[in-house]
C-alpha positions as CSV (number, residue, x, y, z in Angstrom):
1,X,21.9,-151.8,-89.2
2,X,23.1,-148.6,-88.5
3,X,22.3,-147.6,-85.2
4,X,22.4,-145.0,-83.2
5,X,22.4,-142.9,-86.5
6,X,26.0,-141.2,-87.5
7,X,24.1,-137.9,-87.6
8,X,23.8,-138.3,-83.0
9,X,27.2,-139.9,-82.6
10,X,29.8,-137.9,-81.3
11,X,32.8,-139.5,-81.1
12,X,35.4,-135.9,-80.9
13,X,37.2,-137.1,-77.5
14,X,37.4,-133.2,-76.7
15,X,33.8,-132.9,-76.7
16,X,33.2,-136.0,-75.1
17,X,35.9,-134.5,-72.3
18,X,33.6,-131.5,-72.0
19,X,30.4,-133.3,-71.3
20,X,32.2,-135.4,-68.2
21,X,33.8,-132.0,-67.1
22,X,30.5,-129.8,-67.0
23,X,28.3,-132.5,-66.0
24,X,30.4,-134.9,-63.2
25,X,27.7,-137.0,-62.2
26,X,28.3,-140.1,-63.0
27,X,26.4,-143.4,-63.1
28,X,28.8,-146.4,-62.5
29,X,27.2,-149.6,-63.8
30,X,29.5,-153.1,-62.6
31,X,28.2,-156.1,-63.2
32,X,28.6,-159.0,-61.0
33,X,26.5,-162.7,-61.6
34,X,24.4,-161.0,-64.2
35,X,22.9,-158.7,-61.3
36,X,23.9,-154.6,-62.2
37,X,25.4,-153.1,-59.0
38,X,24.6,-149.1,-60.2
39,X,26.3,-146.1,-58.3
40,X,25.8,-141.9,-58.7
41,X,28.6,-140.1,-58.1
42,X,30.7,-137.7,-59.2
43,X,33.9,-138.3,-61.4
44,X,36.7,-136.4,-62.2
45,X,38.6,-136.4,-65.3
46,X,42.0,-135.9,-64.6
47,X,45.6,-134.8,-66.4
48,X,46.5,-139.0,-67.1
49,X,43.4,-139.5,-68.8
50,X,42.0,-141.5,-66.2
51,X,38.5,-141.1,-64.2
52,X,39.3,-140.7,-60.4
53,X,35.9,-141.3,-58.1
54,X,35.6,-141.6,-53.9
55,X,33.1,-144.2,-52.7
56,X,31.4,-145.0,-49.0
57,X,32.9,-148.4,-48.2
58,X,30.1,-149.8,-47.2
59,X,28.8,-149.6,-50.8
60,X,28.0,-153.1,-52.1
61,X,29.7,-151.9,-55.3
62,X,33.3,-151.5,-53.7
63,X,34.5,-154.8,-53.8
64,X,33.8,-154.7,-58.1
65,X,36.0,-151.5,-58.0
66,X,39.5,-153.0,-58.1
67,X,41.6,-155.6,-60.1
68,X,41.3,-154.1,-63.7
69,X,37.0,-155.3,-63.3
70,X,35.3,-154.3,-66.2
71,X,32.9,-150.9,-65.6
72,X,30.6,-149.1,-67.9
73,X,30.4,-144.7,-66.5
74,X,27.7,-142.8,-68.0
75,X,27.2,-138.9,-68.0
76,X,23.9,-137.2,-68.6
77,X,24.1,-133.5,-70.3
78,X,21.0,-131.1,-70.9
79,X,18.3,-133.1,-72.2
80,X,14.4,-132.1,-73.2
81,X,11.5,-132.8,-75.2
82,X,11.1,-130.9,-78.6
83,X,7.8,-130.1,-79.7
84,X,7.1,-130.0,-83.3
85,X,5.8,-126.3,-82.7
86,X,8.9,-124.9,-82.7
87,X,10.6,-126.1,-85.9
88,X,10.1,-124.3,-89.0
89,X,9.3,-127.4,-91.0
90,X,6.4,-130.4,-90.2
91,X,7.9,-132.7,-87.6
92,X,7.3,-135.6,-85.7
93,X,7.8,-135.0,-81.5
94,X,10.9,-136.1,-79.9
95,X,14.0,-135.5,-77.4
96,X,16.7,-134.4,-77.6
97,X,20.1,-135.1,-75.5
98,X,23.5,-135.4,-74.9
99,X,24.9,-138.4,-72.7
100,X,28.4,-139.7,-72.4
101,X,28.7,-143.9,-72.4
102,X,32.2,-145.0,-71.2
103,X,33.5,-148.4,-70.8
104,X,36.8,-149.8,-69.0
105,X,38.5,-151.0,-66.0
106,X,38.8,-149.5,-62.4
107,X,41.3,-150.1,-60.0
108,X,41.7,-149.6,-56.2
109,X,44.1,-146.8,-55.1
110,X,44.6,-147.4,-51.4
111,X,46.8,-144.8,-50.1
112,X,45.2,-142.8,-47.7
113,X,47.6,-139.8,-48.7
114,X,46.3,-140.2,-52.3
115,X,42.8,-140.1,-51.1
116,X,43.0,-136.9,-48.9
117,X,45.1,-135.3,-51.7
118,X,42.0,-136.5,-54.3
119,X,39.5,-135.6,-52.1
120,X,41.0,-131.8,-51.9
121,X,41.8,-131.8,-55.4
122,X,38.3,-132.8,-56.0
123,X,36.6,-129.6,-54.3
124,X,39.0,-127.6,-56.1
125,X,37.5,-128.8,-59.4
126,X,33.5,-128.6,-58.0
127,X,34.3,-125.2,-56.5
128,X,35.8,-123.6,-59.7
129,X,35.4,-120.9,-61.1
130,X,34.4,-118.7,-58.1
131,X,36.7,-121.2,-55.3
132,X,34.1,-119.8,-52.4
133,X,35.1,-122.8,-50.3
134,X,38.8,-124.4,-50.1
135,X,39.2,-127.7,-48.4
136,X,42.5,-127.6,-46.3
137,X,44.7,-130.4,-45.6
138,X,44.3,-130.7,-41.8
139,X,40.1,-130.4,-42.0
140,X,39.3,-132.8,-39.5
141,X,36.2,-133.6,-40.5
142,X,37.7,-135.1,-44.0
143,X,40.5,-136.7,-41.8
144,X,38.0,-138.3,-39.9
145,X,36.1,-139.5,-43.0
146,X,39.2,-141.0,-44.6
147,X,38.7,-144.2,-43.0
148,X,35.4,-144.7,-44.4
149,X,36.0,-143.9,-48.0
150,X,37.9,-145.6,-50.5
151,X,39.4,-144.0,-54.2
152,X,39.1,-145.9,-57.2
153,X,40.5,-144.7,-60.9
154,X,39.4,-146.0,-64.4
155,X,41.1,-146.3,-67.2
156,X,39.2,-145.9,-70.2
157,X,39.1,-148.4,-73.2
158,X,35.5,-147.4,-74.8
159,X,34.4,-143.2,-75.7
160,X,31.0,-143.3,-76.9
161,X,29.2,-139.7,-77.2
162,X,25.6,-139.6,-78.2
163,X,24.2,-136.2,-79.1
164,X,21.0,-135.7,-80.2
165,X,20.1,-132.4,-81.2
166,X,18.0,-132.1,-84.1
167,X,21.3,-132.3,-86.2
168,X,19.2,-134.0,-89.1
169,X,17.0,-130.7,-89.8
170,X,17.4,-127.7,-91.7
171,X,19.8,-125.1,-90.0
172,X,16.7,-122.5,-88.7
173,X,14.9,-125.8,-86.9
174,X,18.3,-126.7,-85.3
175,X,18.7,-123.2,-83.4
176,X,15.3,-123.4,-82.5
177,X,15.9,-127.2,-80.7
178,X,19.3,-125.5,-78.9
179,X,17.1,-122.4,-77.9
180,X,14.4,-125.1,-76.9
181,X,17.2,-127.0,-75.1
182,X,18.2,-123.9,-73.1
183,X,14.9,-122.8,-72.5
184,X,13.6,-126.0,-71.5
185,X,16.4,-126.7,-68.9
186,X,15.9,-123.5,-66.7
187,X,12.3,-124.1,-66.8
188,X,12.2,-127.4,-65.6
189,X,14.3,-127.2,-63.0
190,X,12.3,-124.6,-61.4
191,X,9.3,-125.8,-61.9
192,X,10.2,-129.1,-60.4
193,X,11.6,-127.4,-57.6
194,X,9.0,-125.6,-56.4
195,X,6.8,-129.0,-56.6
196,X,8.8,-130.8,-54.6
197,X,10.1,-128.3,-51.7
C-alpha cells in the first residue's frame, strides 16, 4: 500500500524548513501510559538543526520534555477546501494542505541564561522583518517570568512533509487550487473573525 500518495509527499528538508519557519505553531504530541499529553506552541528552528520551544511549568507535559523522551511536533500551513468549480477538468471535492509531521527526542535545557537569551532570540525571529518591538536583556517583566518557564530543544530523527495541492491534475487546474488556496485563506480568516468578535 502506498500511502499517503508520492504525488503529496514532500520530503525536500528546505521546504520542510520553510513550512516550520513561516508557520511556528507547533503542536507537541508526548505520549505517556498510552494517554497523548498535546501542547501549541511556537517553535523555532534554529542554526544546529534543532527545535528550541519555552513552556509554562506548570504544564502537565513538562516532565515528558527531558531525557531524550520520544515527541512527535506538527506544523499546519495554508489549508482549504477546493471545489470542483474551479478546475478546468470534472473533479471530485476535496482539500487541500500543507502540514509538517516531525518525530524525535527533546531534552531539558536548564540554564536560566540560555532561557532569557532564547526567549529574546525568540522575539527577534516573531518580530522579523519589520523588528517593531525588541526584547531587552534587563526587561523585568521577562526576568520575572524566568522562574516560571522552562526551555526544551528537540533533536530531530523523522522529516515528514505532506503537501496536497492538487499536484495530480493538469497544470491550468493546479494554478487554479493555489489561487483557490490564497483566496480561500484571506477570506476565511475574516470572515471568521468578524463571527466571533
Amino acid at each position: 500500500m502506498n500511502y499517503p500518495p508520492k504525488i503529496h509527499q514532500n520530503n525536500e528538508i528546505n521546504h520542510i524548513i520553510d513550512v516550520i519557519k513561516s508557520y511556528p505553531l507547533a503542536t507537541v504530541i508526548s505520549v505517556r501510559d498510552n494517554m497523548p499529553f498535546i501542547t501549541h506552541l511556537p517553535l523555532v528552528y534554529n542554526e544546529f538543526g534543532k527545535l528550541i520551544g519555552h513552556i509554562d511549568k506548570q504544564n502537565p507535559q513538562v516532565p515528558l520534555l527531558k531525557d531524550s523522551q520520544p515527541v512527535t511536533v506538527l506544523f499546519s500551513g495554508p489549508q482549504c477546501y477546493i471545489s470542483p468549480s474551479i478546475y478546468t477538468t470534472t473533479q471530485l471535492p476535496t482539500w487541500n494542505y500543507i502540514k509538517v509531521h516531525l518525530k524525535g527526542t527533546v531534552n531539558a535545557i536548564e540554564s536560566k541564561e540560555a532561557l532569557k537569551e532564547s526567549i529574546i532570540k525568540m522575539t527577534k525571529f516573531l518580530e522579523a522583518p519589520e523588528h517593531k518591538y525588541v526584547l531587552k536583556p534587563d526587561n523585568p517583566r521577562m526576568l520575572g517570568a524566568l522562574d516560571y518557564i522552562d526551555m526544551f530543544e528537540i533533536t530531530i530523527d523523522s522529516w515528514e512533509g505532506k503537501f496536497k495541492l492538487s499536484q495530480d491534475k493538469k497544470p491550468q487546474d493546479i494554478q487554479n487550487a493555489r489561487a483557490e488556496l490564497i483566496r480561500a485563506n484571506q477570506e476565511s480568516i475574516e470572515h471568521f473573525l468578524n463571527k466571533v468578535f
